[in-house]
VEXLOPA-390700 format. One record per atom (N, C-alpha, C): z, x, y; residue in one letter. Coordinates in steps of 0.001 Angstrom, whole numbers, padded with zeros to 6 digits, always signed. Layout:
BEGIN
ZXYA;...
This chain:
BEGIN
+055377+056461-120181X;+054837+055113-120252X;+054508+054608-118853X;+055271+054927-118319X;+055267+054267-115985X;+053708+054797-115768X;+053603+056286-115999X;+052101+056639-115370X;+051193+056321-116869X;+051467+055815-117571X;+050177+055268-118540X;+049636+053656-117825X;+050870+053013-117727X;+050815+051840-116830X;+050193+051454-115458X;+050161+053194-115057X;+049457+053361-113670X;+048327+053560-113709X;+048070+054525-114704X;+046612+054875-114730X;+046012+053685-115373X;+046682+052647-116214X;+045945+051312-116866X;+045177+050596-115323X;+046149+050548-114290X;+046235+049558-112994X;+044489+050279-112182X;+045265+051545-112171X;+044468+052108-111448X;+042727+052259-111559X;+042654+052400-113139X;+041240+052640-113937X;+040362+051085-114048X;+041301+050164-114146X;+040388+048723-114664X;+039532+048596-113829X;+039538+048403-112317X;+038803+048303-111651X;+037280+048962-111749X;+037161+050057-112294X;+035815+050973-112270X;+035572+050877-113855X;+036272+050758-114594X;+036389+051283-116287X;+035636+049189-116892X;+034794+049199-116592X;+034807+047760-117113X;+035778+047601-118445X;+036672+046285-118700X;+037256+045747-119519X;+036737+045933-120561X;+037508+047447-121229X;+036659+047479-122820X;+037729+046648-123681X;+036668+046351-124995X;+036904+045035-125389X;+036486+045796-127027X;+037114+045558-128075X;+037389+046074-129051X;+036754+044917-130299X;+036157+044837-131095X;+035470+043903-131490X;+035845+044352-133321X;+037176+043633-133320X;+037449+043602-134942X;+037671+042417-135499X;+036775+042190-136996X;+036905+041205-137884X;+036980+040108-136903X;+036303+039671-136125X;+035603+038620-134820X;+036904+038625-134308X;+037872+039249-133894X;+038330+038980-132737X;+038295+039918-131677X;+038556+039127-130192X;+038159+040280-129080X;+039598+040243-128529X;+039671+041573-128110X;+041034+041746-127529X;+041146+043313-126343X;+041929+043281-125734X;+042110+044426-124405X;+043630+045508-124957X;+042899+046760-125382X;+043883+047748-125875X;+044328+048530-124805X;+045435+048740-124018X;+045569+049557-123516X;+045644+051331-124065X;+045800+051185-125328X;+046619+052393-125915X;+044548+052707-126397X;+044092+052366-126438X;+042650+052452-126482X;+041956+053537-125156X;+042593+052534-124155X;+042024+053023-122835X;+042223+054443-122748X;+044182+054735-123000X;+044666+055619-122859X;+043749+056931-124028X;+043788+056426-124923X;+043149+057222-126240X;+041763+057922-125406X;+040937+057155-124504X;+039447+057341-124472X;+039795+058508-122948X;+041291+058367-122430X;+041126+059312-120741X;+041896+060720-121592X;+042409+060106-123100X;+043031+061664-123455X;+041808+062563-124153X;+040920+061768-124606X;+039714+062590-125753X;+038868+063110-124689X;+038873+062773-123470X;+037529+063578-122710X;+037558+064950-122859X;+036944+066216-122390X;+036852+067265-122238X;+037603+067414-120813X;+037602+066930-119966X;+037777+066919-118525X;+039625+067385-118616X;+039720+068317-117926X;+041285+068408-117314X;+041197+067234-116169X;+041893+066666-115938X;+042071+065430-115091X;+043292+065235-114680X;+043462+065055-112932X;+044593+064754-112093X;+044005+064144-111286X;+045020+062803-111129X;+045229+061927-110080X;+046076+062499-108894X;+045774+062444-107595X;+046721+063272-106574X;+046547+061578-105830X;+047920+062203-104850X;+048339+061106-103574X;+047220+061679-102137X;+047250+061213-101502X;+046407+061579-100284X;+047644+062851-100044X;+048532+062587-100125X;+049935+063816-099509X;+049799+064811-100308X;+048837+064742-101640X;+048902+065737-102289X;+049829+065589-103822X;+050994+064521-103325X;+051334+064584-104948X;+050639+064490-106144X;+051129+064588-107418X;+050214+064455-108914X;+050732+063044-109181X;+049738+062072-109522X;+050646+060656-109746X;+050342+060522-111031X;+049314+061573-111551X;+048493+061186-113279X;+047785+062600-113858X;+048742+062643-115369X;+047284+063966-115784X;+047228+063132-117102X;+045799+064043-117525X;+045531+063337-118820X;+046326+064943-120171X;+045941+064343-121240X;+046848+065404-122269X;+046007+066503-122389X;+044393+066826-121825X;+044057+067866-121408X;+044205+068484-120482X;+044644+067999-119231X;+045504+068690-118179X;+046695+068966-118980X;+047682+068607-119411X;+048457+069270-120064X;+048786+070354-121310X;+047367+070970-121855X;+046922+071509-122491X;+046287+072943-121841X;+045290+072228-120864X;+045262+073477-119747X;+046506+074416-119103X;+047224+073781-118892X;+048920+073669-118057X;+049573+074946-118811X;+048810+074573-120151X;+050354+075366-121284X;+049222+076561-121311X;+048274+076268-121563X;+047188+077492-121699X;+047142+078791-120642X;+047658+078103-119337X;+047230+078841-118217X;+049025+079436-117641X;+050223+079019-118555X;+051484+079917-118640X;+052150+078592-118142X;+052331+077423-118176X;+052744+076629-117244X;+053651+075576-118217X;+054307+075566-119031X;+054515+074985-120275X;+056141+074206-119741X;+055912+072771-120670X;+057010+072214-120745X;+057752+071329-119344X;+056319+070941-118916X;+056206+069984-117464X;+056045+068628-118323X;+057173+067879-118098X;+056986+066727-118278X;+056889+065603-117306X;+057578+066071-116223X;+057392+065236-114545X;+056336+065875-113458X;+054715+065756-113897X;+053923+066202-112764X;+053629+065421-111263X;+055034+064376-111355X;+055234+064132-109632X;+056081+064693-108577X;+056492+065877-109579X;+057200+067128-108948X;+056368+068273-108120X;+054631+068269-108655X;+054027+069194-107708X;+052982+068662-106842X;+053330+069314-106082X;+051761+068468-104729X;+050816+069827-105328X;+050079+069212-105365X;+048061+069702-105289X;+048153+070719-104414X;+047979+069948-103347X;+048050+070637-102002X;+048428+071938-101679X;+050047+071507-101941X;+050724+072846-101345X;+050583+074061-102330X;+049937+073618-103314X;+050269+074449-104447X;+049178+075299-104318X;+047877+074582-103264X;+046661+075670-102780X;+047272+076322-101995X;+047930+075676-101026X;+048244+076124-099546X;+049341+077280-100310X;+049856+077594-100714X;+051071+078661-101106X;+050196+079749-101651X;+048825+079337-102348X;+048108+080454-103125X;+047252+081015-102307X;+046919+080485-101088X;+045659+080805-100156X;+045700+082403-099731X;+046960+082900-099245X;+046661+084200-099275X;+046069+085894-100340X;+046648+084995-101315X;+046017+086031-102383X;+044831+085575-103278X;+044415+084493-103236X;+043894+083481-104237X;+042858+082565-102985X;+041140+083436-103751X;+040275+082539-102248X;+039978+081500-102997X;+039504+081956-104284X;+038838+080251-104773X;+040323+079178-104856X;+041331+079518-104734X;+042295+078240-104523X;+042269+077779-103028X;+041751+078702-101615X;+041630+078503-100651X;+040355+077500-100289X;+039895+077718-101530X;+038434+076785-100974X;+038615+075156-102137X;+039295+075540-103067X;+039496+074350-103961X;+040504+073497-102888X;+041353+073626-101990X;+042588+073336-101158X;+041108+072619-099830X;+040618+073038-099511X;+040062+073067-098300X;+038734+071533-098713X;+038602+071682-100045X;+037192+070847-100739X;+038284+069526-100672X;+039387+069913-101243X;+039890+068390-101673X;+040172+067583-100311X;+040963+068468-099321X;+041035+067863-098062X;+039587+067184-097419X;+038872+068209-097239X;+037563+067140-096802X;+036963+066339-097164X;+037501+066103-098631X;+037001+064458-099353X;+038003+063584-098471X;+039549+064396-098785X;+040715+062781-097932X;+040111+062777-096922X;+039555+063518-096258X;+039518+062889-094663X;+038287+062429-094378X;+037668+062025-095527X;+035976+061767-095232X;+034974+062517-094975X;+034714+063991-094723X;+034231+064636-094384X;+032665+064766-095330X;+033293+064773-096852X;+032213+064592-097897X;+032982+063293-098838X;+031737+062842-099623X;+032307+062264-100991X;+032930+062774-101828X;+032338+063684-102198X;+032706+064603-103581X;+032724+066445-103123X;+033632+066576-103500X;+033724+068434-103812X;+033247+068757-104955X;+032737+069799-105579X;+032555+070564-106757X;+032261+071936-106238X;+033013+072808-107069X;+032968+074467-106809X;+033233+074735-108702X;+032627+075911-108860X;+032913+076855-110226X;+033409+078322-109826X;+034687+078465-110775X;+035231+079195-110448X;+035829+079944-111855X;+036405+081353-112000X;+037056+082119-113099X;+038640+081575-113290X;+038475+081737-114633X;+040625+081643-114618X;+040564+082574-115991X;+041457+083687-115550X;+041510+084633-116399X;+042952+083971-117604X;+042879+084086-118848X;+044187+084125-119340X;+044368+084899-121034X;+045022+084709-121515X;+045246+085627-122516X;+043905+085637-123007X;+043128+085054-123471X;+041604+084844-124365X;+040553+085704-123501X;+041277+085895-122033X;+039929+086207-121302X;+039786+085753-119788X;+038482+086034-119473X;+037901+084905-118631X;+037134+083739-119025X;+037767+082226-118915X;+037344+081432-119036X;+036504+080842-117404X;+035162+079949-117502X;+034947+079487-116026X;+034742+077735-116019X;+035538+077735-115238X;+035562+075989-114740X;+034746+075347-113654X;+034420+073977-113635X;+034081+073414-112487X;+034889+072424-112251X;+035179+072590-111252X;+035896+071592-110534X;+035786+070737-109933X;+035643+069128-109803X;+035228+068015-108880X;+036575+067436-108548X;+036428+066737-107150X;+037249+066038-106378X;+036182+065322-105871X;+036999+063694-105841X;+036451+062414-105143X;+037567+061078-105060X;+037096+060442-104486X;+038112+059682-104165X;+038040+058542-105470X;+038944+058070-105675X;+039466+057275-107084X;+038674+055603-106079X;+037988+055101-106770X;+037394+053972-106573X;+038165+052584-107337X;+039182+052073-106326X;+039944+050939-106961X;+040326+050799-105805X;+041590+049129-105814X;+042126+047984-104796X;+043217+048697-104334X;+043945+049506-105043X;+045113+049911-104716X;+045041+051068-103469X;+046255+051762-103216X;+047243+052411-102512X;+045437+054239-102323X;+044787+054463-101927X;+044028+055446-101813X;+044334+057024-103089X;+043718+057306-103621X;+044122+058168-104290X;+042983+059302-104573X;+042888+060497-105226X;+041946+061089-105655X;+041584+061446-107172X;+040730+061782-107346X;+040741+062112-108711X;+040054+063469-108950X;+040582+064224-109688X;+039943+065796-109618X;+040237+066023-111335X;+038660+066806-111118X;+038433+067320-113061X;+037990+068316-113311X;+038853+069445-114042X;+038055+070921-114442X;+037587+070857-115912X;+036124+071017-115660X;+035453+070979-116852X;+035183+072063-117560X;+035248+072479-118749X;+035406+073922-118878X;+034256+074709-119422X;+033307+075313-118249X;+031552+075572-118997X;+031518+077273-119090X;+032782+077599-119660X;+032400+079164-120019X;+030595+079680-120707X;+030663+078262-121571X;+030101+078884-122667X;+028751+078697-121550X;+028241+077585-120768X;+027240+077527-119967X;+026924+079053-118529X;+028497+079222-118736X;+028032+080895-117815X;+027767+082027-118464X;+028064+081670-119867X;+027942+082863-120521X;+026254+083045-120917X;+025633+082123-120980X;+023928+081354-121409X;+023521+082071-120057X;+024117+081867-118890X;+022897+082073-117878X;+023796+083658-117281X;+024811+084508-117770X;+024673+085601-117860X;+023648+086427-118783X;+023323+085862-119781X;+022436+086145-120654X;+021224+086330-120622X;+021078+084918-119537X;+019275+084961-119083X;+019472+086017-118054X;+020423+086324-117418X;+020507+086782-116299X;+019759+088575-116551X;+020661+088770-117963X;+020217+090385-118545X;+019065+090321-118691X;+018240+089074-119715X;+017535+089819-119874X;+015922+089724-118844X;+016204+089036-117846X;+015512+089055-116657X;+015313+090034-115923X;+016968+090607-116020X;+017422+091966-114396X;+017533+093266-115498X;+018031+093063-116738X;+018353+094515-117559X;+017280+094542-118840X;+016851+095884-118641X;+016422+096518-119769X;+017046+096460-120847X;+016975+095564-122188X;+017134+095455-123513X;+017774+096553-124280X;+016573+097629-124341X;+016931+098716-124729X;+017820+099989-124358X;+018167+100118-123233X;+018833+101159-121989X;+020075+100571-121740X;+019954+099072-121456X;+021273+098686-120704X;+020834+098568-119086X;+019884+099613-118452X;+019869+100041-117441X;+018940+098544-116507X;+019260+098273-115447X;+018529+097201-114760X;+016751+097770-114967X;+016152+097090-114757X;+014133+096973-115160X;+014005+097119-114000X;+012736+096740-113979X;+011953+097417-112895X;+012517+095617-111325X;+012481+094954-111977X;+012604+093575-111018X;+013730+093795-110516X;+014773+094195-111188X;+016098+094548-110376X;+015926+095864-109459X;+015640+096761-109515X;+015548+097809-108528X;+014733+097939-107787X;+013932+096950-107924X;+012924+096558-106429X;+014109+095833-105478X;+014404+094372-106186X;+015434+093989-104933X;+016295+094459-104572X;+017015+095651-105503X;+018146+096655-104881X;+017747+097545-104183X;+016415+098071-104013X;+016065+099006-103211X;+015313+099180-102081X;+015062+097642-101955X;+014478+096750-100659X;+015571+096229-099948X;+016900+096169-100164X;+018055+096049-099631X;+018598+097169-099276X;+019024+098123-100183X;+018960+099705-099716X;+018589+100120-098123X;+017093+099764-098591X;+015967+100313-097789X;+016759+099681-096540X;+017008+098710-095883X;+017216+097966-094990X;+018797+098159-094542X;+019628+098339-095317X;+020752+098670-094482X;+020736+100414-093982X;+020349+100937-095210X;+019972+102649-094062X;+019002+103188-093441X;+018412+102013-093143X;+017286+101656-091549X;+018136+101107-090680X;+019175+100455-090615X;+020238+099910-089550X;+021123+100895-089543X;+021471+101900-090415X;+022598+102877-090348X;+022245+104342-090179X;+020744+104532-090124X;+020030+106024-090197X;+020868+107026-091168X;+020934+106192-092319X;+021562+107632-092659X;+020328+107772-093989X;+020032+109007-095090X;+019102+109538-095653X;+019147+108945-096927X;+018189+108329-097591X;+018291+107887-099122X;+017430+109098-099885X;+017872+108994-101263X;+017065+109970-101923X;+016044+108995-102965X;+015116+109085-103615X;+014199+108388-104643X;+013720+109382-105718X;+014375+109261-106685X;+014030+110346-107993X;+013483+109858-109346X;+012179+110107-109592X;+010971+109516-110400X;+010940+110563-111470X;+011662+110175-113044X;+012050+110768-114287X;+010919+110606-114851X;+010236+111079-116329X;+009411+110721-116653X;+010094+112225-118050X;+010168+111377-119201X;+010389+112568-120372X;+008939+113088-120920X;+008703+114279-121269X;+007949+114946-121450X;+007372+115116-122751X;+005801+114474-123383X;+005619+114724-124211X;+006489+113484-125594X;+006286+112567-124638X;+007357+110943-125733X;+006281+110887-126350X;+004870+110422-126226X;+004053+109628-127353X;+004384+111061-128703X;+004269+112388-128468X;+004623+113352-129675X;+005359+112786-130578X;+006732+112286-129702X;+007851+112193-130374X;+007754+111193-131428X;+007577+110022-130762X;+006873+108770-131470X;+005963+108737-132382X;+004701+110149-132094X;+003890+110078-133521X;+004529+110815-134845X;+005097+111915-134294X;+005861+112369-135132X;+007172+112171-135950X;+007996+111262-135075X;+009592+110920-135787X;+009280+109754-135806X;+008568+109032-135603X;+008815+107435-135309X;+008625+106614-133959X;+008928+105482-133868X;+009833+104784-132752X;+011004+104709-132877X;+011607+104862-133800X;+013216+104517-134028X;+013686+105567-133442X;+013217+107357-133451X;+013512+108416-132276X;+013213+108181-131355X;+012117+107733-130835X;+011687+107282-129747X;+012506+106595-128485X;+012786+105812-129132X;+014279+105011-128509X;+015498+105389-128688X;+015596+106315-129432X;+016996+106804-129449X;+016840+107868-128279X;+015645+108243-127600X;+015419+109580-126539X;+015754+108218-125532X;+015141+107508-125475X;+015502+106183-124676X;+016550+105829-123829X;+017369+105808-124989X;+019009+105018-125111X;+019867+106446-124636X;+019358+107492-125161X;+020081+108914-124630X;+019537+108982-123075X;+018689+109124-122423X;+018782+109316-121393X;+019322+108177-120520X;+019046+106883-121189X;+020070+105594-120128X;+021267+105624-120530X;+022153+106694-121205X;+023475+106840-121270X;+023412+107721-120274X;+022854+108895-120125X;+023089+109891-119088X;+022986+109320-117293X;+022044+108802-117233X;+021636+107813-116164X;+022731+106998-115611X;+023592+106046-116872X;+024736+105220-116453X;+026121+106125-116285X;+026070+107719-116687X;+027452+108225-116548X;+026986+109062-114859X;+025944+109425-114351X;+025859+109975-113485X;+025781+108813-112188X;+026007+107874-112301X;+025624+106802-111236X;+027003+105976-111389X;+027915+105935-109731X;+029323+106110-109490X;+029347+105068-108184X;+028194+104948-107339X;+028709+104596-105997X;+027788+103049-105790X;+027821+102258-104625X;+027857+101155-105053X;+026498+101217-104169X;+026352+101969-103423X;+024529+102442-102822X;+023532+102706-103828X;+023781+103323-105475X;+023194+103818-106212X;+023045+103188-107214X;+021714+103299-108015X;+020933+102773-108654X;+019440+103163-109560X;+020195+103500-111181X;+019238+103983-112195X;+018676+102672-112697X;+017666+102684-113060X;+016507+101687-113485X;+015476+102453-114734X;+015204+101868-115810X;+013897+102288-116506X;+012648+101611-115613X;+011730+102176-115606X;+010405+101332-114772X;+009829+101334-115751X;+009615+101820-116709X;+008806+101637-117824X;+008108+102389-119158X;+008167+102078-120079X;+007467+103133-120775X;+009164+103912-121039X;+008590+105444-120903X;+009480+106377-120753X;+009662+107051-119206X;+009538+106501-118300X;+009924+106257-116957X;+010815+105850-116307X;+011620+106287-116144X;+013355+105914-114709X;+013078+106298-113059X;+014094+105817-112840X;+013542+105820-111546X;+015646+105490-110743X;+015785+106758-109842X;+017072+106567-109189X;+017015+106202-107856X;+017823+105435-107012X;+017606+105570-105596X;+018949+105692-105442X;+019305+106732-104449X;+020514+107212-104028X;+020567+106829-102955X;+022059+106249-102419X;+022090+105542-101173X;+022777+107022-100329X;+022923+107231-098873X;+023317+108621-098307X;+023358+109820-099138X;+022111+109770-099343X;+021829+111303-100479X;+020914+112053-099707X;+020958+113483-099131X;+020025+113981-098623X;+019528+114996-099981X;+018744+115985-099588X;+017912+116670-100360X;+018755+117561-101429X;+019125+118397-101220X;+020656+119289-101734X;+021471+118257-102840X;+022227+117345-102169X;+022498+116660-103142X;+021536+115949-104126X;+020993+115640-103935X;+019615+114716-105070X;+019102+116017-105723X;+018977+117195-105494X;+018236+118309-106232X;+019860+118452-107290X;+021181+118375-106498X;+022012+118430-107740X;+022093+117603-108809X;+021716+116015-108375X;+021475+114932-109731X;+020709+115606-110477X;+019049+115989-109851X;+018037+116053-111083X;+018720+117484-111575X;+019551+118270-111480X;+019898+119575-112266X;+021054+118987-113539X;+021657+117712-113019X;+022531+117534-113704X;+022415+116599-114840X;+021052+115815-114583X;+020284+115126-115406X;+019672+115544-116912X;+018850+116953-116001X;+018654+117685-116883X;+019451+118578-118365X;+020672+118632-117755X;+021457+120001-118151X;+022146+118941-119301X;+022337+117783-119169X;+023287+116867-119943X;+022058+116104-120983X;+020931+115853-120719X;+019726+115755-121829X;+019522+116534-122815X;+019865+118472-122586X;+019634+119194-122716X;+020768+119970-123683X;+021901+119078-123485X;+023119+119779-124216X;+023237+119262-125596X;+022509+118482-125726X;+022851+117725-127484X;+021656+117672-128245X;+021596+117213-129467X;+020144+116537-129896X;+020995+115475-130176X;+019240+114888-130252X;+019496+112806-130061X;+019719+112951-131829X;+020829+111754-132337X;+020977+111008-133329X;+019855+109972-133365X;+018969+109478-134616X;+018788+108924-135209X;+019006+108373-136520X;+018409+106580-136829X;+018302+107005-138459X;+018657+107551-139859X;+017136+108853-139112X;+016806+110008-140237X;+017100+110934-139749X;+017984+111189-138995X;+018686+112570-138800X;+018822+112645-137107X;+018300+113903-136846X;+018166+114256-135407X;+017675+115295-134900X;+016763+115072-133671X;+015708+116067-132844X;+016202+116297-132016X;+015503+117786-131258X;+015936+118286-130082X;+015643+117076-129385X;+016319+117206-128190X;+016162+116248-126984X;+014782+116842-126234X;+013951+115784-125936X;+012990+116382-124736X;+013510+116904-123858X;+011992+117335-123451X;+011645+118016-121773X;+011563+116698-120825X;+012331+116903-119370X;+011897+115946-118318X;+011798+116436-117278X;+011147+115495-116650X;+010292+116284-115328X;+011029+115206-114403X;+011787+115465-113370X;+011511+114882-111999X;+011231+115330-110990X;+010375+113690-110006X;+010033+114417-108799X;+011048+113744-107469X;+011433+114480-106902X;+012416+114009-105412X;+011715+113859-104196X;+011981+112989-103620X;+012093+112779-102081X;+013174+111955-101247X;+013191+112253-100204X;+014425+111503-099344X;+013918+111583-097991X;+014209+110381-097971X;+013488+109900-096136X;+014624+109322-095506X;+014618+109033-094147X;+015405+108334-093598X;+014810+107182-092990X;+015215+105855-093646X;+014193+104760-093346X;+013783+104383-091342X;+012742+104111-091283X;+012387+103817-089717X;+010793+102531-089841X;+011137+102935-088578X;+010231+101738-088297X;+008561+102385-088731X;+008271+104165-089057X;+007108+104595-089457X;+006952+105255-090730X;+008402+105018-091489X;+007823+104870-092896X;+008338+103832-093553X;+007674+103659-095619X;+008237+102983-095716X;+008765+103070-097180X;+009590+102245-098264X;+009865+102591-099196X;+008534+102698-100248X;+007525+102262-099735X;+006578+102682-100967X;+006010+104232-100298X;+005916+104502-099534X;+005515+105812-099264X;+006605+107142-099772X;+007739+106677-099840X;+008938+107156-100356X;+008427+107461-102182X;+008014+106483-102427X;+007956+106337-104030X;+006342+107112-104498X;+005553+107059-103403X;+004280+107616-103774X;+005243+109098-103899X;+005535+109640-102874X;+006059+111033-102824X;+006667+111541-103597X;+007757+110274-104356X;+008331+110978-105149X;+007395+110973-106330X;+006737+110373-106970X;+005285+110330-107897X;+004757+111681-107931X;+004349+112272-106617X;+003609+113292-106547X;+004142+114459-106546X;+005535+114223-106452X;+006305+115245-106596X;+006629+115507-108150X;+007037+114404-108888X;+006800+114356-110507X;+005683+114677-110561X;+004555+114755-110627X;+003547+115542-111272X;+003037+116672-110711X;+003813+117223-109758X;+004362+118753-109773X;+005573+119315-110936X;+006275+118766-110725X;+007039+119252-111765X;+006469+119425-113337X;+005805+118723-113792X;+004960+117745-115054X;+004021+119325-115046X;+003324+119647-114300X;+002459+120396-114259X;+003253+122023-114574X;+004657+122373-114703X;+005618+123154-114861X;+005494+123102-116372X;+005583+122106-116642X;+005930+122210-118295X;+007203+122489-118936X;+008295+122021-118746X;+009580+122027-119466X;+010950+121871-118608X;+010983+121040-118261X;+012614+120769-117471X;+012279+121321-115977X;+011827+120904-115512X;+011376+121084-113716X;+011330+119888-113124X;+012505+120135-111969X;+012340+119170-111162X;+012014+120020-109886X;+010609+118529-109044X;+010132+119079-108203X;+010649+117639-106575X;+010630+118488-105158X;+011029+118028-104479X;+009685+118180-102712X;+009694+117223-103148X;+008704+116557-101530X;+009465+117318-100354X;+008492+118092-099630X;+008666+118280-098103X;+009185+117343-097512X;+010565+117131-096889X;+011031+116184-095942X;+009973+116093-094687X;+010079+114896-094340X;+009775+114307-092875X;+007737+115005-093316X;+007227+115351-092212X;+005681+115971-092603X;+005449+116870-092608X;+006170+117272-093697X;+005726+119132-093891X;+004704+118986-095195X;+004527+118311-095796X;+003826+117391-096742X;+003643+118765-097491X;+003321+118446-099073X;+003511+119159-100276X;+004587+118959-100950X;+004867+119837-102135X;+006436+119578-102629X;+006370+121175-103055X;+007888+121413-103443X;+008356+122767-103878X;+008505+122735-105388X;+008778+123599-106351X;+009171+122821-107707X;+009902+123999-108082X;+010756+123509-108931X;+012105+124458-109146X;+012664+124327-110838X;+012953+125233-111964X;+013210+124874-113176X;+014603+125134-113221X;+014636+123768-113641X;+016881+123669-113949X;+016862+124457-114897X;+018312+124523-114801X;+019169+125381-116110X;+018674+127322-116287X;
């Protein structure tokens, strides 16, 4: 009842005097007021400038129990504060939630807001968090609210796929492995060390498609962007569909040797099953890749990388059945072509 009384004192000032309008009479409910700071969505704490808790609402105490914290009935037992300051070493977003609230007390900003994860039994849930200073006559105070917009990160993870990932594959599109490989490109031009670029292309798809369908079609699809996502391990590397029936790898410190072992291993694992569909199941295609690997500089560049490897795929292509072919390093210009398995 003491901190319902407080938060009554504290709120009138900003909360204009709501006024309850039954059978013509007007009258001031406190247990109203209280009703309207417990129904928000908002987790809500009042802190002291020192950091104590002087006020939560019954969704802060709901959060509390949610997040392992159960059976707090005196929250002027924990400071805010210290309770960042104790988490700061293992815990950054509490280092920066600790650091936001201080630079509101000391004037620095008006308002803080950061979004952040809180993992708990259900999951990951994600919050936003605001801090500002409590606007009333009394003693200085703050007011801080975690609002809880999982479901709003989960919407713009969503847009996020289907912007950056291929639908069908799983595998990032062509817009994502441009900006991953224009970044690539640029840190092993500062580090000289060798990228590889390997241009897939399955052999003979429109057949497949006139003959089994599209529903095989995409199941050759979905089989090779499974193979694609089990051979790709390191955080330099990066399978992409470009289009059609077209992939495309860029290997971060991959010289030639190794990248001729991907496309063998590409091959050999396409090659070991037939694809499920549907209506049954077909051999797996033929694929052709072509390799190159440069070491980025100031006189080449990643599209000359990608022509090469192009031209090196239609060396292989010109093989006819599981050949991968590989670009002359540096200007020995031509390519070699070699049949896996």
């Amino acid at each position: 009842m003491y901190l319902s009384l407080r938060l009554t004192r504290m709120l009138m000032p900003i909360v204009q005097p709501i006024v309850i309008f039954a059978k013509g009479t007007v009258f001031l409910s406190q247990e109203f007021l209280q009703a309207i700071i417990d129904s928000i969505p908002q987790r809500i704490a009042v802190i002291e400038y020192s950091g104590r808790i002087v006020y939560v609402n019954k969704m802060w105490n709901r959060f509390a129990e949610e997040s392992g914290l159960t059976g707090v009935s005196d929250w002027s037992q924990f400071n805010y504060l210290d309770v960042c300051q104790g988490a700061e070493e293992d815990a950054s977003d509490v280092t920066v939630a600790g650091n936001g609230i201080r630079a509101v007390i000391f004037g620095r900003q008006s308002t803080f807001e950061m979004e952040y994860p809180c993992p708990d039994a259900r999951g990951t849930r994600w919050f936003q968090m605001t801090a500002s200073v409590l606007e009333w006559s009394g003693e200085p105070r703050i007011i801080i609210s975690h609002l809880d917009i999982t479901d709003r990160m989960q919407a713009e993870r969503d847009a996020l796929e289907m912007a950056y990932f291929d639908m069908l594959t799983g595998l990032p599109n062509r817009r994502r492995f441009d900006d991953f490989s224009q970044k690539l490109w640029r840190r092993h031009r500062r580090s000289g060390e060798r990228l590889a670029i390997l241009m897939i292309d399955l052999d003979e798809f429109k057949a497949i498609n006139d003959s089994y369908g599209h529903v095989a079609g995409d199941a050759c699809l979905q089989r090779i962007g499974e193979i694609l996502s089990e051979v790709i391990h390191r955080p330099d590397d990066i399978a992409a569909r470009f289009g059609g029936d077209e992939f495309v790898l860029a290997l971060g410190g991959t010289g030639r040797e190794a990248a001729q072992v991907f496309a063998e291993q590409i091959i050999a694992e396409l090659a070991s099953k037939r694809i499920n569909y549907t209506s049954g199941t077909i051999d797996p295609p033929a694929v052709s890749i072509g390799i190159t690997t440069a070491i980025p500089s100031a006189v080449t560049s990643l599209a000359a990388c990608f022509r090469e490897a192009d031209n090196a795929l239609y060396e292989a292509k010109a093989e006819a059945g599981s050949y991968w072919a590989v670009a002359k390093e540096d200007d020995d210009g031509g390519a070699e072509s070699e049949r896996a398995g």
